[in-house]
C-alpha positions in Angstrom: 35.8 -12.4 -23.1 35.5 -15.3 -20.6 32.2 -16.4 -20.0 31.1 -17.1 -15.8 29.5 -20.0 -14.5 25.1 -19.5 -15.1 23.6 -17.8 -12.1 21.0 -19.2 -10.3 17.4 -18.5 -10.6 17.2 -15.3 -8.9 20.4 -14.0 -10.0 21.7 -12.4 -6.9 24.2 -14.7 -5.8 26.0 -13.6 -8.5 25.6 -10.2 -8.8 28.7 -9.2 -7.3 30.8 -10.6 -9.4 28.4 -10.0 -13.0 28.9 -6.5 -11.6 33.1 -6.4 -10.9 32.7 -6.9 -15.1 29.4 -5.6 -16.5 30.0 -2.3 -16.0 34.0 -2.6 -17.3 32.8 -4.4 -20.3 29.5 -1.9 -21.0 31.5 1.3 -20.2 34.1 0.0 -23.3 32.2 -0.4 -25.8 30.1 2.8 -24.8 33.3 4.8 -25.3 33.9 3.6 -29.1 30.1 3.2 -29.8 28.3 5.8 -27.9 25.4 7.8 -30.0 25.7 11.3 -31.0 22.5 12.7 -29.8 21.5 16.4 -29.8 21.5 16.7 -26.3 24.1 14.6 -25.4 27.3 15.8 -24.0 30.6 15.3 -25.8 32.9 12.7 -24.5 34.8 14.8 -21.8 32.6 17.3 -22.0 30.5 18.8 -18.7 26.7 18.0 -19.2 24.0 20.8 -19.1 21.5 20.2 -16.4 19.2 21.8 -18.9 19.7 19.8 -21.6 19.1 16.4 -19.9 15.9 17.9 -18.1 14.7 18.6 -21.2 15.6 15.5 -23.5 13.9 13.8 -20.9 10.8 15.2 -20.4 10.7 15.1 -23.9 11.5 11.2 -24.8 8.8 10.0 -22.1 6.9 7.8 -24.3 8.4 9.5 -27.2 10.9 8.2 -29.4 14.8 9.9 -30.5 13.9 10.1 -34.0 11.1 12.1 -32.7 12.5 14.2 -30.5 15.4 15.4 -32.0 13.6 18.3 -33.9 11.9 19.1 -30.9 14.9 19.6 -28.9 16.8 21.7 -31.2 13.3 24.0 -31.5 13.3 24.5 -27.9 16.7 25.2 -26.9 17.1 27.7 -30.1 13.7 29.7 -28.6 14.5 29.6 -24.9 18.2 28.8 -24.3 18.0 28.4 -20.8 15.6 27.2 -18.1 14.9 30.7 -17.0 13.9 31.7 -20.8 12.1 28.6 -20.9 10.2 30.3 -17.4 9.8 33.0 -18.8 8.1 31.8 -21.9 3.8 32.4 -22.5 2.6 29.0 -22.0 0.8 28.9 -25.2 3.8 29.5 -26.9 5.7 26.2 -24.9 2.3 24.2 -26.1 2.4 25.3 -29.6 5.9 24.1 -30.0 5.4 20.9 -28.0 2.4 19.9 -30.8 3.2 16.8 -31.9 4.6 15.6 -29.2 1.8 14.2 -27.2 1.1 13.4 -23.4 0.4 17.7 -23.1 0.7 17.2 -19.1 4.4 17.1 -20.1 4.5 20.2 -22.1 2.6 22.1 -18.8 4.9 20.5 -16.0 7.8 21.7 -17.8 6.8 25.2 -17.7 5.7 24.6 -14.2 8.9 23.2 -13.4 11.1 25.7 -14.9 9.5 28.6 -13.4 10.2 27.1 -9.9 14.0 26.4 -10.9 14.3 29.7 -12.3 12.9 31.8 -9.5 13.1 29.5 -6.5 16.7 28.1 -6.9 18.5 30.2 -9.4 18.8 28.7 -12.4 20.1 26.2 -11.0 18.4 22.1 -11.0 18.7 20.6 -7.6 21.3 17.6 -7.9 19.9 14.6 -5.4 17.3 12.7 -6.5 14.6 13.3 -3.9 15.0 16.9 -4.2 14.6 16.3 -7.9 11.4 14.3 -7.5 10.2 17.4 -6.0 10.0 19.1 -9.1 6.2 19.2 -11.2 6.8 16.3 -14.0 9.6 14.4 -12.3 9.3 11.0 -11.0 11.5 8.0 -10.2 13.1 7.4 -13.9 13.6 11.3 -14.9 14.8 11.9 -11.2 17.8 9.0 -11.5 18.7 10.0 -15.0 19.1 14.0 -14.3 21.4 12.7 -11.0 23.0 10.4 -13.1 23.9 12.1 -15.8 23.5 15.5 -15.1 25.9 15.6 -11.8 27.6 11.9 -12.2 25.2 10.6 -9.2 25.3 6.9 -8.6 21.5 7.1 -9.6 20.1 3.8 -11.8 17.4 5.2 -14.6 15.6 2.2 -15.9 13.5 2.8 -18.9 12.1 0.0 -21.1 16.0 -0.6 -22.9 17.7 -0.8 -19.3 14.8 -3.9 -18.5 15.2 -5.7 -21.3 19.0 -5.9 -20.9 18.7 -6.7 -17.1 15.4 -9.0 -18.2 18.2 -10.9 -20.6 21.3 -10.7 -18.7 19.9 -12.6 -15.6 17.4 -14.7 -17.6 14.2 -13.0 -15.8 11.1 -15.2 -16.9 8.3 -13.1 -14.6 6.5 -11.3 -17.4 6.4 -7.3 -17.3 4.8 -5.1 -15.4 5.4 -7.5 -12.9 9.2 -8.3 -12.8 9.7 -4.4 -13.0 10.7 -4.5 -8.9 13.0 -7.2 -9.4 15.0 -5.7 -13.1 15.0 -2.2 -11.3 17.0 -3.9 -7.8 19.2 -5.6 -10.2 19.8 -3.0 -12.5 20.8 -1.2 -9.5 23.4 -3.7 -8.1 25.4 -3.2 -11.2 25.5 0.6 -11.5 29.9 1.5 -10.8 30.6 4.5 -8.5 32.0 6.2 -10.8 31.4 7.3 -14.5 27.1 6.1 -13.2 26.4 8.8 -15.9 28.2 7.3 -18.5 27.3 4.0 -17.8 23.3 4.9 -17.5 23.4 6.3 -21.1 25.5 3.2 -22.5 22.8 0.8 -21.3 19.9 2.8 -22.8 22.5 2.9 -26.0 23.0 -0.9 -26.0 19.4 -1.6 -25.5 18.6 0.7 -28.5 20.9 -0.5 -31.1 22.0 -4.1 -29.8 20.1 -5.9 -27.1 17.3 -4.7 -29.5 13.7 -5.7 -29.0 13.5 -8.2 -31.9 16.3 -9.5 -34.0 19.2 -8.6 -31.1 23.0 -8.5 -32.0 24.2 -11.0 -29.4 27.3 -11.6 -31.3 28.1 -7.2 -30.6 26.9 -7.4 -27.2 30.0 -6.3 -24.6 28.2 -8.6 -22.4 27.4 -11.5 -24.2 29.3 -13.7 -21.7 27.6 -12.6 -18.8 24.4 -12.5 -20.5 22.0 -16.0 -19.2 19.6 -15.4 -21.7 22.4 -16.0 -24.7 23.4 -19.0 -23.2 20.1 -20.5 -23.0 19.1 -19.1 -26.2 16.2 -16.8 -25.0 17.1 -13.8 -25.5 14.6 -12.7 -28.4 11.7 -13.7 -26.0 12.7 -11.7 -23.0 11.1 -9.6 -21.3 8.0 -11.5 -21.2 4.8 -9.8 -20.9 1.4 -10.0 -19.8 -0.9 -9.6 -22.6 -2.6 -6.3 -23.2 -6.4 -6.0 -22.7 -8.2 -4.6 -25.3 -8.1 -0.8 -25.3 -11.9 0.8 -24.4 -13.6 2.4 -27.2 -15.1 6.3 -26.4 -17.2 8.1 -29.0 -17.8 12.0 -29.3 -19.0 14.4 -31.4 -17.2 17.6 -32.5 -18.5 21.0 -34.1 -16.8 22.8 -36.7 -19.1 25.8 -36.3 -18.2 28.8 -38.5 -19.6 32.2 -39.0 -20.5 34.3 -41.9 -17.2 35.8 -42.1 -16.0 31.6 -42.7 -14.3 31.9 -39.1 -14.7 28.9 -37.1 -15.4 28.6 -32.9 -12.5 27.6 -31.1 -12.1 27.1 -27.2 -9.6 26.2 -24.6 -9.5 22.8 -23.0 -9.4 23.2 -18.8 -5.6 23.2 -17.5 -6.6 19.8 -16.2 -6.8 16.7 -17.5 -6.1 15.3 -21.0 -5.0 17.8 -23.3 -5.3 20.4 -20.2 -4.5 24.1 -21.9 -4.8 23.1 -25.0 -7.1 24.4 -27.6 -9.9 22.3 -29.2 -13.2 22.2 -31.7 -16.1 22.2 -28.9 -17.5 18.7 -28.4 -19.7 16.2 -26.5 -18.3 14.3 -23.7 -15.9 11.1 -24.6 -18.4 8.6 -23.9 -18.6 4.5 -24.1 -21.8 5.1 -25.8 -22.5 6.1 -29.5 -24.2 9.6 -29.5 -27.4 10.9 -31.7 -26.6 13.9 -33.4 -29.9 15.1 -31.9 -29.0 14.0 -28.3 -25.3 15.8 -29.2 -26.9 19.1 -29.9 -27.4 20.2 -26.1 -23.0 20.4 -26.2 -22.9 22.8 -29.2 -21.7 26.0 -29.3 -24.7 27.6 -30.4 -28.3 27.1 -30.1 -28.7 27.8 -33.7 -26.1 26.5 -36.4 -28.5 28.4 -39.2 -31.2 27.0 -41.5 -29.3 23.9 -42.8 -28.9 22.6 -39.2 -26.0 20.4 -38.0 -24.7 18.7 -41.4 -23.3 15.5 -40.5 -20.1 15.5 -42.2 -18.9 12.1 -44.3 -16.2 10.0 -42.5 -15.3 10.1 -38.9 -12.1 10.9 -36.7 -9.9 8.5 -35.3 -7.6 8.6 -32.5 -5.4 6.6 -30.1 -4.9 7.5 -26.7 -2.7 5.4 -23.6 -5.9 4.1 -22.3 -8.5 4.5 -24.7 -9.5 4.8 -28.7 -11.5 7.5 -29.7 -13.9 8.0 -32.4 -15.5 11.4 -33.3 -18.5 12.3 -35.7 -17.9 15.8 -36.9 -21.0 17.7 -37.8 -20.7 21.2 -39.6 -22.8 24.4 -39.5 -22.9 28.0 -39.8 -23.7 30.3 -36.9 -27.0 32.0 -37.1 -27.2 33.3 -33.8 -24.4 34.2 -31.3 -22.4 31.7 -29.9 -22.4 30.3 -26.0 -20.3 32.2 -23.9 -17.4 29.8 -23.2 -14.1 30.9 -21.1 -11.0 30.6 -23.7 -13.7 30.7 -26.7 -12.7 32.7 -29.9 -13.4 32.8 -33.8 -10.5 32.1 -35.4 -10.0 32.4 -39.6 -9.2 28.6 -40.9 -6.2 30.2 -42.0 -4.8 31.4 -38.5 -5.3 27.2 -36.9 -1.8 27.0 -37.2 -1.1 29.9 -35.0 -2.8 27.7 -32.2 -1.8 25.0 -29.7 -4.3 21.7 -31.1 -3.4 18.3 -30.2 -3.2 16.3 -33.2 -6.8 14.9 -32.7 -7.9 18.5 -33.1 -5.8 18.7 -36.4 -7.7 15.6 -37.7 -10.8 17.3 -37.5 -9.5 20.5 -39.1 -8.2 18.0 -41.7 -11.7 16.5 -42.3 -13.5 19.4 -42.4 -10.8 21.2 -44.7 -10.8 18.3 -47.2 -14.4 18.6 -47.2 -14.3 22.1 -48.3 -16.5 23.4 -45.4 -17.8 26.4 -44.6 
């Protein structure tokens, strides 16, 4: 393919014309190279608003790999967004374990109970009205009108920057430059086939116009592309560098009683890991605890003549915006336990019946290798 004159610094005196081809040359190679994905419809086929809601909700912050699995589980239980509504919401966070980011797992309940019994079954097609919707913001919104209904909506996830970051040579590091990839990512979407065309850039950012390492030499629009005339495509997008992630420390009871069931409660609907269940603890503090100091948190006043053993090891776990480090301290009930909402004993056997993030697994894990009782 011919290659154009190099745009100018900002890029938007040319965007017309990168445009006229981009979306020609993109929409080509999409048609012979396109991915087979699980929720993906068939070339020529009609897509199922359902499906793309759900794929993704799902791939925020998640990867395909990952989600495949997932996907298939759900739509195999609840084949349609009013089963899905219709669905205990324990049983929707069981099968989203794993998954992470729980505030997903209860907005998509959330949101398919209002589609189910406020508009038929039926997703809204616009973006605003989609935006509406509990768990859907500016990306989701774009990609359900784009690829749901064929809307001439732009999704821009991290793939669709780094092309647009490459393509017009964008030097402003990320978060930054996020404004200025999202306009021009916009001024190249086609009127028609915008569905199409939104997949085949997340698809060409997956597997060519890859993070490291990218196949320039496969790229449908290497000719346009600044970045592989200058030679910088494998350091764009630039990006701000990270500050160090905040360290939080807690400790966690594995409290059992004389029947070797252990104390289990649920997590408040809001805030991280809202509805799910969980090991009572302390507070998630910047501050290391004392077991002694801890004690005030657990579950009983009384863990039995041994006291609160402190268990060898520790937990580990890595949030978005924080690490977390639990002690896990062990003991046997003596006495009744606190009345907490949500609370019950549960046989060590019957954990897996329950929704637990997969901190809460690590500490089962700990105090199962441990052989506690």
């Amino acid at each position: 393919m011919a290659r154009n004159a190099s745009p100018t610094d900002d890029g938007t005196d040319v965007l017309p014309r990168i445009a006229r081809k981009a979306a020609s040359h993109v929409l080509v190679w999409y048609d012979v190279n396109r991915r087979v994905l699980p929720w993906r419809a068939a070339s020529g086929e009609k897509p199922d608003p359902y499906h793309v809601w759900l794929s993704e909700i799902m791939l925020q912050q998640t990867t395909v790999a990952t989600v495949g699995p997932y996907f298939a589980d759900f739509v195999r239980r609840w084949p349609t967004v009013s089963d899905l509504a219709a669905a205990e919401l324990d049983d929707v966070l069981h099968a989203w374990q794993g998954l992470g980011y729980y505030a997903r797992a209860r907005n998509l309940h959330k949101c398919a109970g209002i589609v189910a019994s406020q508009m038929g079954g039926r997703f809204p097609e616009d973006e605003k009205a989609l935006k509406g919707l509990p768990g859907i913001g500016d990306y989701t919104s774009a990609a359900i009108a784009a690829i749901a209904f064929g809307k001439g909506a732009t999704p821009v996830d991290g793939n669709v920057e780094r092309v647009m970051a490459r393509l017009f040579a964008v030097k402003e590091p990320l978060p930054g430059s996020k404004p200025r990839l999202r306009s021009l990512a916009a001024g190249l979407t086609p009127a028609k086939r915008a569905g199409d065309y939104a997949q085949a850039l997340m698809d060409l950012g997956a597997t060519v116009c890859r993070p490291r390492n990218p196949s320039c030499d496969l790229c449908p629009l290497e000719g346009l592309c600044r970045a592989r005339r200058e030679g910088t495509a494998a350091r764009l997008p630039a990006r701000t560098p990270r500050k160090p992630q905040p360290k939080r420390y807690g400790v966690a009871f594995w409290m059992t009683n004389d029947d070797g069931a252990v104390f289990i409660r649920r997590r408040e609907e809001k805030g991280l890991l809202g509805g799910m269940m969980e090991f009572p603890s302390t507070p998630w503090r910047a501050e290391e605890w004392m077991v002694d100091e801890a004690a005030s948190y657990a579950p009983t006043p009384d863990p039995g003549k041994s006291g609160w053993r402190i268990l060898p090891g520790s937990v580990r776990h890595v949030f978005t915006h924080f690490d977390l480090e639990l002690q896990v301290v062990a003991g046997v009930c003596a006495k009744g336990a606190k009345r907490m909402d949500g609370a019950v004993w549960c046989p060590v056997s019957g954990l897996g019946d329950h929704a637990f993030p997969t901190v809460m697994k690590k500490i089962a894990a700990l105090a199962k290798s441990l052989e506690v009782d």
